[in-house]
PyMOL Python script that loads the backbone (N, CA, C, O; Angstrom):
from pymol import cmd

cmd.read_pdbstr("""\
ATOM      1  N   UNK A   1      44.656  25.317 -17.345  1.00  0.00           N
ATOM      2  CA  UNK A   1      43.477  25.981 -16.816  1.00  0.00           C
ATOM      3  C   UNK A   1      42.377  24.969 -16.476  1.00  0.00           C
ATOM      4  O   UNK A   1      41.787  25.228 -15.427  1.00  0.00           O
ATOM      5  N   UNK A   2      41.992  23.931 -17.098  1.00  0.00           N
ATOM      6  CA  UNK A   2      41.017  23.168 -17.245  1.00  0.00           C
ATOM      7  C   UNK A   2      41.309  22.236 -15.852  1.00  0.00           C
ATOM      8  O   UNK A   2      40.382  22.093 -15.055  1.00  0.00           O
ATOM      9  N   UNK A   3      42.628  21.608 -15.587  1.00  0.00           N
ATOM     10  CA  UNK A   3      43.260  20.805 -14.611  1.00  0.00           C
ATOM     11  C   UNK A   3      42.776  21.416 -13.402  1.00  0.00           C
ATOM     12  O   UNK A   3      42.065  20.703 -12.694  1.00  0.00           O
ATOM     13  N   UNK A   4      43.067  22.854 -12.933  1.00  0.00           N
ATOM     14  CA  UNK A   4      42.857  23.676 -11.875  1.00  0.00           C
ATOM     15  C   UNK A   4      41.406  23.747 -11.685  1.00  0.00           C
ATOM     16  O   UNK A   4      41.099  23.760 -10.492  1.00  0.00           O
ATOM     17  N   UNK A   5      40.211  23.807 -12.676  1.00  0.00           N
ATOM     18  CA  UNK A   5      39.033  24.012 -12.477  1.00  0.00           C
ATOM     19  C   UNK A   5      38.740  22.577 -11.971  1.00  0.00           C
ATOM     20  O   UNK A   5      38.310  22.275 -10.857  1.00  0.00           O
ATOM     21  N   UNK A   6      38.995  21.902 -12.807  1.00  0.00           N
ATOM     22  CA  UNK A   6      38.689  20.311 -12.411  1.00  0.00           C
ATOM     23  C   UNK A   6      38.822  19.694 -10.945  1.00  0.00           C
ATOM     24  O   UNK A   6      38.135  18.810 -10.434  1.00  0.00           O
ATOM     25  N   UNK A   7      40.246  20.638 -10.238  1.00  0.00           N
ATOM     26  CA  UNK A   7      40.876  20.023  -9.018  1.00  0.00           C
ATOM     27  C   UNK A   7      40.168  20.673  -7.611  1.00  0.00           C
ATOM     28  O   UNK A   7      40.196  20.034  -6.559  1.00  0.00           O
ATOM     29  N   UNK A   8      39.408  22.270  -7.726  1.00  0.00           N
ATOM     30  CA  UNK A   8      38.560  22.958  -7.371  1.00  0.00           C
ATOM     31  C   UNK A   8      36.736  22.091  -7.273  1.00  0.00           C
ATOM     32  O   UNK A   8      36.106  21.796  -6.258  1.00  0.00           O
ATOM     33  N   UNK A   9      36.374  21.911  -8.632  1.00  0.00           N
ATOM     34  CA  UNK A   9      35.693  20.894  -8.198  1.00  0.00           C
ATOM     35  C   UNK A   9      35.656  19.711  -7.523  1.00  0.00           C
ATOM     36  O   UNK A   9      34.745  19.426  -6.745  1.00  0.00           O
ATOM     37  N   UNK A  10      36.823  18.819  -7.830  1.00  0.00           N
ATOM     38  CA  UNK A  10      36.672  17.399  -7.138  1.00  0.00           C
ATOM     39  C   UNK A  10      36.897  17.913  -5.294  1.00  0.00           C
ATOM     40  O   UNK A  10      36.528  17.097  -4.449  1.00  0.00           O
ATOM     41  N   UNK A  11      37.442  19.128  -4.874  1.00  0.00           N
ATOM     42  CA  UNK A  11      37.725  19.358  -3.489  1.00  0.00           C
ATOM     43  C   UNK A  11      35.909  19.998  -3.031  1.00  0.00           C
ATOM     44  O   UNK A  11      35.507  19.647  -1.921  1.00  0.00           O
ATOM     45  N   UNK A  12      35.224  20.628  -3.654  1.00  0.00           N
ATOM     46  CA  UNK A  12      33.940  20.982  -3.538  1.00  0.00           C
ATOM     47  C   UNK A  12      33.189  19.783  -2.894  1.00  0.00           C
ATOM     48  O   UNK A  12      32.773  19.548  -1.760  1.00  0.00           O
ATOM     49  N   UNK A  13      33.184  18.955  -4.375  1.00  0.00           N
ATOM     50  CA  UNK A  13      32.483  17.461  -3.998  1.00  0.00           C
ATOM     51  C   UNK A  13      33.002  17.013  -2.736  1.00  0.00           C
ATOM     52  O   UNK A  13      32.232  17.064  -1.778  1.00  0.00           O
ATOM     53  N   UNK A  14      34.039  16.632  -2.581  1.00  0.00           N
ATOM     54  CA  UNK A  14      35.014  15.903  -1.203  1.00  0.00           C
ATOM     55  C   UNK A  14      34.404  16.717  -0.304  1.00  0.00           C
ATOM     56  O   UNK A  14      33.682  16.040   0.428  1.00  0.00           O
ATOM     57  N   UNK A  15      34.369  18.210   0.039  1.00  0.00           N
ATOM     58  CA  UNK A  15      33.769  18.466   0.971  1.00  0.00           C
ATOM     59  C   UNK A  15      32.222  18.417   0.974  1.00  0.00           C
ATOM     60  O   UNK A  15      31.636  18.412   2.056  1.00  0.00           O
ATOM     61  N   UNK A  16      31.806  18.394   0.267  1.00  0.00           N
ATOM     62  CA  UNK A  16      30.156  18.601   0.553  1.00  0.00           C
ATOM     63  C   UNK A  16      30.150  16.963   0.779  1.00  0.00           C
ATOM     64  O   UNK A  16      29.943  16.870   1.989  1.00  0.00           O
ATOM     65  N   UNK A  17      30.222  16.143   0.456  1.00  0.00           N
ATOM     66  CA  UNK A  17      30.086  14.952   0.432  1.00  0.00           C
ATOM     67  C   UNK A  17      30.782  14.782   2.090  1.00  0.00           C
ATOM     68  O   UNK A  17      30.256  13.994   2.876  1.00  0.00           O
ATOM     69  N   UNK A  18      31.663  15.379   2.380  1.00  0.00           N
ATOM     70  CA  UNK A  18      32.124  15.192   4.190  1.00  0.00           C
ATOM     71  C   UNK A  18      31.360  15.693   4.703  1.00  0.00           C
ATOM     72  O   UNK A  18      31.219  15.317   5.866  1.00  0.00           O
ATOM     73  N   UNK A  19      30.633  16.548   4.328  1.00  0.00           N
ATOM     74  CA  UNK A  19      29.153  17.857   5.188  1.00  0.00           C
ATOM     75  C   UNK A  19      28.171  16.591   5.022  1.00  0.00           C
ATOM     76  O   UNK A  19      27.789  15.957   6.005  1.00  0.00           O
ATOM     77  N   UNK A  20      27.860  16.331   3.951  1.00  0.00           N
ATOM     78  CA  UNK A  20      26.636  15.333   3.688  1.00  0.00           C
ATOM     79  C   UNK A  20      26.759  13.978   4.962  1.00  0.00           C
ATOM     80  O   UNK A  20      25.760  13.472   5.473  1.00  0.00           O
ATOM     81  N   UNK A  21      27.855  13.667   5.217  1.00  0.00           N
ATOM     82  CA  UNK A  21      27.759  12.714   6.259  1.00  0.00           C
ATOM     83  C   UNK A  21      27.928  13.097   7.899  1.00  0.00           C
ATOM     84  O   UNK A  21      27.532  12.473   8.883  1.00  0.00           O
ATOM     85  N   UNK A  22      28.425  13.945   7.835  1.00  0.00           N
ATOM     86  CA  UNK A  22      28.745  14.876   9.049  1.00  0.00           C
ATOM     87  C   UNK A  22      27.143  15.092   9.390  1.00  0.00           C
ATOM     88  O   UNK A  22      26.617  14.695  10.429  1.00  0.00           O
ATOM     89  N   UNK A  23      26.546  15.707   8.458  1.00  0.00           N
ATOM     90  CA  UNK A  23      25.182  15.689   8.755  1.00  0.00           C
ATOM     91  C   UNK A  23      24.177  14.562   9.233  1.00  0.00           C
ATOM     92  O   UNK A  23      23.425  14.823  10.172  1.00  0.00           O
ATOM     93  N   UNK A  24      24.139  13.487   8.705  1.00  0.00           N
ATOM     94  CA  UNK A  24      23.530  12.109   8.997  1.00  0.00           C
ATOM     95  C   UNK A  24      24.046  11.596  10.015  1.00  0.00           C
ATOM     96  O   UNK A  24      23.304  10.800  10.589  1.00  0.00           O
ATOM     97  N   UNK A  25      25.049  11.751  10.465  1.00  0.00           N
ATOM     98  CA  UNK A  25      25.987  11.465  11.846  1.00  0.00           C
ATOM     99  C   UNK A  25      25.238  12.357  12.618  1.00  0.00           C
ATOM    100  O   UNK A  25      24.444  11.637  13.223  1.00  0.00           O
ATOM    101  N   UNK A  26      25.033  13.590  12.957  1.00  0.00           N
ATOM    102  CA  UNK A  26      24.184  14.164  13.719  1.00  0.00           C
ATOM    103  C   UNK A  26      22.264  13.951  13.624  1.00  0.00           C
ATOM    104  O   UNK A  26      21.435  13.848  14.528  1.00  0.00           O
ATOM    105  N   UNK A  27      22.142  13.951  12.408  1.00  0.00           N
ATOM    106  CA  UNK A  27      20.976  13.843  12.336  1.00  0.00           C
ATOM    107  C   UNK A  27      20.119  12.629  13.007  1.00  0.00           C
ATOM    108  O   UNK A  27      18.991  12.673  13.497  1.00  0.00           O
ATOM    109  N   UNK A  28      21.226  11.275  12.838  1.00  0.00           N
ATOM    110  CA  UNK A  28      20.668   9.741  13.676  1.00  0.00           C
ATOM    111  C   UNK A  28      21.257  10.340  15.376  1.00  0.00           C
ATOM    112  O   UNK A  28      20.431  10.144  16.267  1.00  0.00           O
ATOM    113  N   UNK A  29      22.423  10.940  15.761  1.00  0.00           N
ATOM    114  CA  UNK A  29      22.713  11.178  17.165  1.00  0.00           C
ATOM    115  C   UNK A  29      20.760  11.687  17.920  1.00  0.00           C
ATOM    116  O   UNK A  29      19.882  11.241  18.659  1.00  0.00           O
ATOM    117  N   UNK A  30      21.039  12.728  17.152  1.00  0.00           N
ATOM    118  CA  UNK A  30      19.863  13.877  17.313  1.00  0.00           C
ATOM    119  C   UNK A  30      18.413  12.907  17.607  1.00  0.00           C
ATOM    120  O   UNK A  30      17.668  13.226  18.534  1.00  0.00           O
ATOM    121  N   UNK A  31      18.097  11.683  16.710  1.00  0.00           N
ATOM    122  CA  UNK A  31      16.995  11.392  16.499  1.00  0.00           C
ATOM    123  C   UNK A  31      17.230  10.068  17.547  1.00  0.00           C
ATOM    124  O   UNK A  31      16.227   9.503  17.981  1.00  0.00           O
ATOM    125  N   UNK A  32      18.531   9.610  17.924  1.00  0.00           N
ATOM    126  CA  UNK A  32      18.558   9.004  19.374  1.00  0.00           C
ATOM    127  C   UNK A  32      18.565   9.345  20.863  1.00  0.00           C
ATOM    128  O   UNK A  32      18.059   8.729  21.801  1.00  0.00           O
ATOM    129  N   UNK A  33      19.178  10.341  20.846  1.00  0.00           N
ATOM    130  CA  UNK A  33      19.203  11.376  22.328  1.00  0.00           C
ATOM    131  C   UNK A  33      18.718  12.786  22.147  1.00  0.00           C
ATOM    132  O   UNK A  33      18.790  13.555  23.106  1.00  0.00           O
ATOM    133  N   UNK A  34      18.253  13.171  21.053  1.00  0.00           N
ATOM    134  CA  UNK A  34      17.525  14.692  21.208  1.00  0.00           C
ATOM    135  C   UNK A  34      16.513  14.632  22.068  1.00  0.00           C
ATOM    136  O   UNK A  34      16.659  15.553  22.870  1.00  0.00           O
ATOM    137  N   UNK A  35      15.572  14.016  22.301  1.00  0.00           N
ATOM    138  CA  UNK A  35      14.190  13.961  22.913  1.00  0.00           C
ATOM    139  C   UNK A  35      14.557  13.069  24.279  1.00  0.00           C
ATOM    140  O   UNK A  35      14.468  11.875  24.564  1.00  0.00           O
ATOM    141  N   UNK A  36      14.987  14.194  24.929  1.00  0.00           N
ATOM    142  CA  UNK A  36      15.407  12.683  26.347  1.00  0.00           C
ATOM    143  C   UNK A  36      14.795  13.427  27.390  1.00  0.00           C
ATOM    144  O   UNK A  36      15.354  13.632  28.468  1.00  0.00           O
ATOM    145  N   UNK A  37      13.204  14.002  26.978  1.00  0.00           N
ATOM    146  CA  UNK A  37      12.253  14.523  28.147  1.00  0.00           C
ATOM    147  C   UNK A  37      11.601  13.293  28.552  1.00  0.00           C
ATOM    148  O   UNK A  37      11.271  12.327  27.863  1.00  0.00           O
ATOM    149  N   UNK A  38      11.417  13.599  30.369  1.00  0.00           N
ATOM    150  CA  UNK A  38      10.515  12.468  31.312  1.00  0.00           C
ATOM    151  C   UNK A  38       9.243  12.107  30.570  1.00  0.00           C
ATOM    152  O   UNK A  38       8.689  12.980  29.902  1.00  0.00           O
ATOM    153  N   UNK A  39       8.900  11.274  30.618  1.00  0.00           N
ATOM    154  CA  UNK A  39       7.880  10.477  30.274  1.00  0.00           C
ATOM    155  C   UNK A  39       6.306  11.377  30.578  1.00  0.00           C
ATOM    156  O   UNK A  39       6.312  11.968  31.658  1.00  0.00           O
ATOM    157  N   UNK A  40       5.309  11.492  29.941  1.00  0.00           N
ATOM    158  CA  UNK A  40       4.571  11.709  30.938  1.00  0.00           C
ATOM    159  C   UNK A  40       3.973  10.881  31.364  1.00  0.00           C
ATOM    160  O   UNK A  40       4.290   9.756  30.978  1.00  0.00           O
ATOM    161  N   UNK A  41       2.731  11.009  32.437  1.00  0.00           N
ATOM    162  CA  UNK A  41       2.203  10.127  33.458  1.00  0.00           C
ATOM    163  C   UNK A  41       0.632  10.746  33.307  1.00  0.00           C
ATOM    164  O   UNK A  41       0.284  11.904  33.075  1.00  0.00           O
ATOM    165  N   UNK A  42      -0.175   9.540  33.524  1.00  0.00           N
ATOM    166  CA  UNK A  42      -1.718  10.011  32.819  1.00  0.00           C
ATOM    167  C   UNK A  42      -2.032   9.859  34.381  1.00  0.00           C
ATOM    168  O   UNK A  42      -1.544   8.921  35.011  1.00  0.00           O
ATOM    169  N   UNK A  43      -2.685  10.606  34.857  1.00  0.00           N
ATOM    170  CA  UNK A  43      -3.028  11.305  36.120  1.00  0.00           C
ATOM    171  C   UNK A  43      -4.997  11.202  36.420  1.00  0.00           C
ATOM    172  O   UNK A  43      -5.856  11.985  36.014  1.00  0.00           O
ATOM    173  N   UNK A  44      -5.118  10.289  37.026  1.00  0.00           N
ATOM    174  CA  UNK A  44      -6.740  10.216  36.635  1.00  0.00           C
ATOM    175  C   UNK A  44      -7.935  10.487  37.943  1.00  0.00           C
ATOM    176  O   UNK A  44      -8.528   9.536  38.455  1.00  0.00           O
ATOM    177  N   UNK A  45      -8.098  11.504  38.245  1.00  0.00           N
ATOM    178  CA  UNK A  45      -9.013  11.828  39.318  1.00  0.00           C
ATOM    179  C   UNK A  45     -10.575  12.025  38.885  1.00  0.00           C
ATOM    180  O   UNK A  45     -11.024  12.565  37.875  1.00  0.00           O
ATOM    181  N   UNK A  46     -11.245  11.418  39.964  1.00  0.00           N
ATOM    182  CA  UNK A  46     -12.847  11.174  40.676  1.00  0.00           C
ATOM    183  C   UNK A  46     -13.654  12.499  40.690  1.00  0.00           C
ATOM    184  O   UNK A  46     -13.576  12.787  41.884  1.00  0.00           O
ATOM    185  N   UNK A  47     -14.126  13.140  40.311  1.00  0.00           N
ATOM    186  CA  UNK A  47     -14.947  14.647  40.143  1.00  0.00           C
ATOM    187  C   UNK A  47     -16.523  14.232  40.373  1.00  0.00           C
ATOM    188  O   UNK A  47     -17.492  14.122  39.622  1.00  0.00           O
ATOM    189  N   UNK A  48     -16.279  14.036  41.924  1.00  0.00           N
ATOM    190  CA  UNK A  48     -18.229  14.475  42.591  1.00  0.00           C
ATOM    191  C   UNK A  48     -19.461  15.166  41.678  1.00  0.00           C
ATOM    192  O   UNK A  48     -19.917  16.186  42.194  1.00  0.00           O
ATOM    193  N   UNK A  49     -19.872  14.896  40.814  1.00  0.00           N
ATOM    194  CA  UNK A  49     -21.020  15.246  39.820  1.00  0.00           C
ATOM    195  C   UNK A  49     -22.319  15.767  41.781  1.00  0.00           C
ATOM    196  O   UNK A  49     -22.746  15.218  42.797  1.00  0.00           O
ATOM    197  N   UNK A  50     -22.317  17.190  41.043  1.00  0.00           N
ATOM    198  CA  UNK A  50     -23.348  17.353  42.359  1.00  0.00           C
ATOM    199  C   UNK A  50     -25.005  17.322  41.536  1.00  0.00           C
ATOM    200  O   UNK A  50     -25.271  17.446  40.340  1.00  0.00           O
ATOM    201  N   UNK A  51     -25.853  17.121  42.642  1.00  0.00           N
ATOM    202  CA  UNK A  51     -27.124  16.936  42.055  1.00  0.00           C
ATOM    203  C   UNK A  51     -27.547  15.404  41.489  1.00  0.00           C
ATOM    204  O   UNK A  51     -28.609  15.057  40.973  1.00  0.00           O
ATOM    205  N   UNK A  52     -26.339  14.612  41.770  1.00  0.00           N
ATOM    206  CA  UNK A  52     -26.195  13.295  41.586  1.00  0.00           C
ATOM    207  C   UNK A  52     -28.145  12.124  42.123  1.00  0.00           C
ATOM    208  O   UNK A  52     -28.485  11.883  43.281  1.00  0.00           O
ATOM    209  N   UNK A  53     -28.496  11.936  41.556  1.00  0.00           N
ATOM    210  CA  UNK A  53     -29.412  10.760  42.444  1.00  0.00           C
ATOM    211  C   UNK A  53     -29.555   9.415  42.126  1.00  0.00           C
ATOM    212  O   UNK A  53     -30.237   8.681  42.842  1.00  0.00           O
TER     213      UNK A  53
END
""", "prot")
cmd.dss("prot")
cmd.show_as("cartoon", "prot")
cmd.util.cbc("prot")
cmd.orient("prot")
């Protein structure tokens, strides 16, 4: 009984521990090509102040 609980756990760990990197594998993808919006561009126009002297 004890063998079987034991062999249930160590497959738990093995997988969460494959999730745990599976995750960091996406998480660095994500944090290299997630954000692959155009740049913006600072746009700077002249506004005629009237009443100017």
């Amino acid at each position: 009984m004890q063998i079987k609980e034991g062999r249930k756990m160590r497959k738990i760990f093995k997988y969460f521990f494959y999730l745990n990197i599976l995750t960091l594998i996406f998480l660095l993808g994500y944090s290299f090509f997630g954000d692959l919006s155009s740049p913006t561009v600072l746009i700077i126009e002249n506004i005629p102040i009237p009443n100017e002297n």
